[in-house]
C-alpha positions in Angstrom: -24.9 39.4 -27.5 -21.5 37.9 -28.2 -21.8 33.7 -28.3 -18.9 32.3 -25.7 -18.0 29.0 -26.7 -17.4 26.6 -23.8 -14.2 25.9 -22.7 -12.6 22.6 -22.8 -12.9 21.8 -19.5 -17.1 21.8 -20.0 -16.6 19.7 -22.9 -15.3 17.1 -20.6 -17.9 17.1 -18.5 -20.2 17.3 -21.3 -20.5 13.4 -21.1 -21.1 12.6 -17.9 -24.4 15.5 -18.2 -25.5 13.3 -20.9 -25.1 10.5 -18.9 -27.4 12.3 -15.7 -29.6 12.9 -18.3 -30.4 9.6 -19.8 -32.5 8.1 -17.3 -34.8 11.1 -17.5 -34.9 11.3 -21.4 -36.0 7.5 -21.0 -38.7 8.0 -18.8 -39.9 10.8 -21.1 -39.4 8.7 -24.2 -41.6 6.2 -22.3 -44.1 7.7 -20.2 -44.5 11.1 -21.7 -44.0 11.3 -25.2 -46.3 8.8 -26.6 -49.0 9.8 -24.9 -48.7 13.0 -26.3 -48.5 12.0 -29.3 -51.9 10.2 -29.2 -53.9 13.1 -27.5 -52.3 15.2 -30.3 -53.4 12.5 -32.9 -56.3 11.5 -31.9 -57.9 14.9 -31.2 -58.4 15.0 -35.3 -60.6 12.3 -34.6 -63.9 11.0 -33.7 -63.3 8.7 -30.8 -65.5 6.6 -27.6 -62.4 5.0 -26.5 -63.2 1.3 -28.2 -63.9 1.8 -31.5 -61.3 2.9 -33.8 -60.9 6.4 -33.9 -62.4 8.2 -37.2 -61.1 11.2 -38.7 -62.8 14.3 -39.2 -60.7 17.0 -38.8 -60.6 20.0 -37.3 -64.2 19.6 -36.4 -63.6 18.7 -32.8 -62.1 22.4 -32.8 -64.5 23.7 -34.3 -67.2 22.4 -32.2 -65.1 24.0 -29.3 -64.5 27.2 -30.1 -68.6 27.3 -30.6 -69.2 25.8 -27.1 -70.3 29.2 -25.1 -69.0 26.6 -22.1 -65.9 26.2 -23.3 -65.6 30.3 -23.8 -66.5 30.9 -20.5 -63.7 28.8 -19.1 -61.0 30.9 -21.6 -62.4 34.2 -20.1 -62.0 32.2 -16.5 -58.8 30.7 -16.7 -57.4 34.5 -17.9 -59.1 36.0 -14.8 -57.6 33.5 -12.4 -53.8 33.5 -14.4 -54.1 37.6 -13.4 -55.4 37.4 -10.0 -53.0 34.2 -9.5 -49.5 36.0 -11.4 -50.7 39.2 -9.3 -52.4 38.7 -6.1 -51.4 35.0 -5.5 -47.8 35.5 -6.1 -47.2 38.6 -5.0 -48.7 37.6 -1.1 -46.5 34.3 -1.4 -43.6 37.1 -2.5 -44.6 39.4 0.5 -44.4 36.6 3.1 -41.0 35.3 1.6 -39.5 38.7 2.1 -41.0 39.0 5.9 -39.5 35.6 7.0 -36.4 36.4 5.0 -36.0 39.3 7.8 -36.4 36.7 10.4 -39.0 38.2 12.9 -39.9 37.0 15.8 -41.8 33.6 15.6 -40.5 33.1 11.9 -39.9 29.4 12.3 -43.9 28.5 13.7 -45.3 31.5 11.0 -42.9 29.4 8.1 -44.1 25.6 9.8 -48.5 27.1 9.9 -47.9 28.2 6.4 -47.0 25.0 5.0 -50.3 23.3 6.5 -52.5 24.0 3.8 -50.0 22.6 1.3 -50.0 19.2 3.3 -53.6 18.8 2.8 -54.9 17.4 -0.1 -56.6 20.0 -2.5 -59.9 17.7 -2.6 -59.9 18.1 1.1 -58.9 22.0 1.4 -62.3 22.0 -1.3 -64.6 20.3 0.9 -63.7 21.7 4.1 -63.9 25.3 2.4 -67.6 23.9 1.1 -68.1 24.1 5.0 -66.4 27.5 5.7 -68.9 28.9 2.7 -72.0 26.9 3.9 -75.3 29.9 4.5 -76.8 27.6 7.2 -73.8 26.4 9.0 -70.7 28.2 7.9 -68.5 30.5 9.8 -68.1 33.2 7.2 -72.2 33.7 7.1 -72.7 33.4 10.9 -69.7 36.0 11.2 -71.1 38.5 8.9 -74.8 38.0 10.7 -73.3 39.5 14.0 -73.4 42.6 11.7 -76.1 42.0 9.3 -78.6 39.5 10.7 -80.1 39.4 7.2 -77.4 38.2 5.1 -77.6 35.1 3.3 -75.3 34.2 0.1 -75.3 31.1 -1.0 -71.7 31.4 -2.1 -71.0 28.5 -4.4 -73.9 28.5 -5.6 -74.9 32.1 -6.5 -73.4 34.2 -9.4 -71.4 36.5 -9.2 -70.4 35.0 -5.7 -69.1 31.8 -6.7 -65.8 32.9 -8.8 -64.6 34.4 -5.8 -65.2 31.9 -3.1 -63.6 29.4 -5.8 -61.1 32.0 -6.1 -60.7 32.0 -2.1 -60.2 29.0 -1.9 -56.7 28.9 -3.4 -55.9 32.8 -3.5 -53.8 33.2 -0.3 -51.9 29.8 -0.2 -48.8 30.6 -1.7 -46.7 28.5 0.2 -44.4 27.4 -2.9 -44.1 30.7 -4.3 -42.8 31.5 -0.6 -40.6 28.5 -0.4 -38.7 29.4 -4.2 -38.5 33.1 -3.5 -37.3 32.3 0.4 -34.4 30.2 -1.6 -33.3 32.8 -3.6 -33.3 35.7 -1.1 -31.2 32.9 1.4 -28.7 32.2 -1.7 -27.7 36.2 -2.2 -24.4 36.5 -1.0 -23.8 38.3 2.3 -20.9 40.3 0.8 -23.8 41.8 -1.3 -25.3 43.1 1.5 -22.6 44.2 3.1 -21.4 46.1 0.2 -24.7 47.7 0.3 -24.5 49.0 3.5 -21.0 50.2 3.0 -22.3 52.3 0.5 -25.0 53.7 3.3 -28.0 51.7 1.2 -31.2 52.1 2.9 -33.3 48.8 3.2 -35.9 49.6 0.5 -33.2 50.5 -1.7 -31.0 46.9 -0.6 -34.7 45.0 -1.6 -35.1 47.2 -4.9 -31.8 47.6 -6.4 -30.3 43.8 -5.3 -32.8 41.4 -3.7 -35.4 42.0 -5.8 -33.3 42.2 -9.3 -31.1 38.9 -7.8 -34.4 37.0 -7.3 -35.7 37.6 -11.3 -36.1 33.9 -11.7 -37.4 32.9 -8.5 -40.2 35.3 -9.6 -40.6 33.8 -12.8 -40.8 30.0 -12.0 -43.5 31.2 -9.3 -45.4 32.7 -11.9 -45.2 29.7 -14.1 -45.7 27.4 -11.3 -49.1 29.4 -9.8 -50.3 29.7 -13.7 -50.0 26.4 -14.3 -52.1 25.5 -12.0 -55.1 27.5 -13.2 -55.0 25.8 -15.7 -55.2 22.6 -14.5 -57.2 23.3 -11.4 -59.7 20.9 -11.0 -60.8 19.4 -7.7 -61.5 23.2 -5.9 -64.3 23.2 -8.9 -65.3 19.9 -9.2 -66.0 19.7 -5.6 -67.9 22.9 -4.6 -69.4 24.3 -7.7 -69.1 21.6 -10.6 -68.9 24.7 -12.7 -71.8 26.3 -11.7 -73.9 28.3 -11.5 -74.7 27.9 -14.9 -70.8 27.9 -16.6 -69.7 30.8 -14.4 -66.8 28.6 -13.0 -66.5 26.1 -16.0 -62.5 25.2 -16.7 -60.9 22.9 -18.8 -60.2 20.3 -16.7 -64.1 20.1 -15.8 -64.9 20.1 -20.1 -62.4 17.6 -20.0 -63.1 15.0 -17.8 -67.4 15.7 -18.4 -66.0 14.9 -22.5 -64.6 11.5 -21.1 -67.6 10.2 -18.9 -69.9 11.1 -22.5 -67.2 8.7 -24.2 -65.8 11.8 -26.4 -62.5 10.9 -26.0 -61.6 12.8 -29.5 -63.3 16.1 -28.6 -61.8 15.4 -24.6 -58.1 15.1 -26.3 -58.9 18.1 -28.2 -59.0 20.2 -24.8 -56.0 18.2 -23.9 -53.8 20.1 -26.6 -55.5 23.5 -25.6 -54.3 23.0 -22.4 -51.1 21.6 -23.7 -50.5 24.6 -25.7 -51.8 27.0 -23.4 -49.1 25.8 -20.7 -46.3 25.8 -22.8 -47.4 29.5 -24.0 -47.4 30.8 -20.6 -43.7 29.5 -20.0 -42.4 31.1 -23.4 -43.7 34.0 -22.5 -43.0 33.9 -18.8 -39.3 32.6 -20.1 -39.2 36.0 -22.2 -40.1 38.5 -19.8 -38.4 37.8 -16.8 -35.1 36.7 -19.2 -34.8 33.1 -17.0 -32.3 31.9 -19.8 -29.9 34.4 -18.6 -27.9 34.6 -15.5 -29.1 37.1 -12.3 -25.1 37.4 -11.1 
């Protein structure tokens, strides 16, 4: 692919972008970087928070990748990136694309759908703990008008707690809705209208342009729902606490149990995981829906 120098024009403004740019780059400088630089540094060492840290290696890696706990939450966190890059983005995707179409009673489906994104995720937990309860909880007493003799104890039995965890976030895609619903709005009309010129059908207007124009909406919902797998932690730490046993064990919950048993080394070492896991997902998220590279 050809290189096309900018033109002098862009130079120009090239200042004033640096200038936009500064007070971010400061707060980076400030707030970001140097605490990465001590979870990175630090994770090498042996470390309860008030002693000085002592170095030993790899050994907090080590120890890791021999935790069966820490294993577990690998094998989760790539079962909820699927079901999340998949199921979780594609419903977001599938609402964006209804509302985009502008049925009747759009505006009140668009304002319900944002509800569960106004409550807090600790709260969305707990009132889910409810929803799940055997004893009390409407998904038990529903399925007892069939089956009186069901009883599932669902965040608290295996296999059934991954997917009430799972539940719990699965069909709330309300961002992914929101950045695909942006794109689709910012096609130009003309587009369409060309389309129909050309006697386009409207599965072939949403396959061969809406779909290709909204490549990077896609993407950046990926990254975004992905992301937050990987840092998901109040859904768990409030209904299962990684039970039973590790079935539901993430990095966050390693993590934070590392730092109440004053391992702040071996807690910093997850840190990087997770800090290298996210930015893997974005380079390769980056690569295959080609976000460096314009859609028009």
């Amino acid at each position: 692919m050809k290189k096309v120098s900018a033109s002098s024009l862009e130079r120009k403004n090239y200042k004033w972008i640096y200038l936009f740019l500064t007070p971010s780059i400061l707060v980076f400088l400030l707030f970001y970087l140097s605490p990465i630089i001590t979870v990175i540094t630090t994770s090498f060492t042996k470390w309860d928070g008030f002693n000085k840290p002592e170095f030993i290696g790899l050994q907090n890696y080590i120890t890791m990748f021999h935790n069966e706990a820490f294993l577990l939450s690998l094998k989760n966190l790539l079962l909820w990136s699927l079901i999340a890059a998949t199921l979780h983005v594609g419903f977001g995707i599938l609402v964006a694309f209804v509302l985009f179409r502008k049925p009747f009673g759009w505006k009140f489906t668009r304002a319900v759908f944002m509800v569960p994104n106004v409550i807090s995720a600790a709260a969305w937990a707990l009132i889910y703990k409810f929803i799940f309860n055997n004893d009390m909880g409407v998904l038990n007493n529903i399925i007892r008008k069939v089956n009186p003799d069901f009883n599932v104890q669902w965040f608290y039995q295996s296999p059934y707690a991954f997917c009430a965890v799972t539940l719990t976030w699965l069909f709330y895609a309300v961002i992914v809705t929101l950045i695909v619903l942006n794109d689709l709005m910012a096609i130009p009309e003309e587009l369409h209208e060309a389309a129909k010129v050309d006697g386009a059908t409207g599965w072939k207007v949403i396959t061969k342009i809406q779909l290709p124009l909204c490549r990077n909406a896609f993407g950046t919902a990926i990254i975004c729902s992905v992301t937050a797998r990987v840092a998901m932690y109040e859904q768990i730490a409030l209904t299962t606490a990684g039970g039973p046993g590790d079935d539901t064990m993430n990095l966050p919950l390693i993590l934070v149990k590392s730092i109440s048993d004053m391992k702040y080394g071996y807690a910093n070492a997850n840190g990087v995981i997770m800090f290298i896991l996210g930015l893997l997902i974005l380079a390769i998220i980056n690569k295959v829906f080609r976000m460096n590279e314009n859609v028009y």
